[in-house]
C-alpha positions, 0 to 999 in steps of 0.5 A: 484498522485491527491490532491483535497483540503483536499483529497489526492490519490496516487496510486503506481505500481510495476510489477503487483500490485497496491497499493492505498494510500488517507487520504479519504476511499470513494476516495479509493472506488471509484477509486477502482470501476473506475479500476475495470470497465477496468481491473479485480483486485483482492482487497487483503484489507490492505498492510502488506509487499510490497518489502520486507517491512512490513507495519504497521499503526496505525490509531489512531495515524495516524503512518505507519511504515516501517521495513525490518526485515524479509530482514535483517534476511535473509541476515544475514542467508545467511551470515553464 
């Protein structure tokens, strides 16, 4: 996590994957070309599920959404 004035950056990890969370796209940018000098990754662009939650924004309104229907939905199949 870094905060630089009005910036902010987090970045989250699980298993082999990364996710970038900012409030500034250029600060996403460049901490995606910094990594990239290191490692190879593979940009997959905007999250829509992650541990078995989808993901959904809205810019606009600057709104991310979490829900886990699909989980629950499996759940309760495998309860029948």
């Amino acid at each position: 996590m870094k905060k630089q004035e009005e910036k902010q950056i987090i970045i989250a990890f699980h298993v082999n994957d990364f996710y970038i969370f900012a409030n500034c796209k250029s600060e996403i940018e460049n901490l995606k070309k910094e990594i990239a000098k290191v490692f190879k990754i593979k940009d997959l662009d905007k999250i829509k599920e992650c541990l078995e939650m989808r993901i959904s924004r809205d810019r606009k309104k600057e709104i991310i959404t979490l829900d886990q229907e699909n989980y629950t939905k499996d759940v309760l199949r495998c309860l029948k």
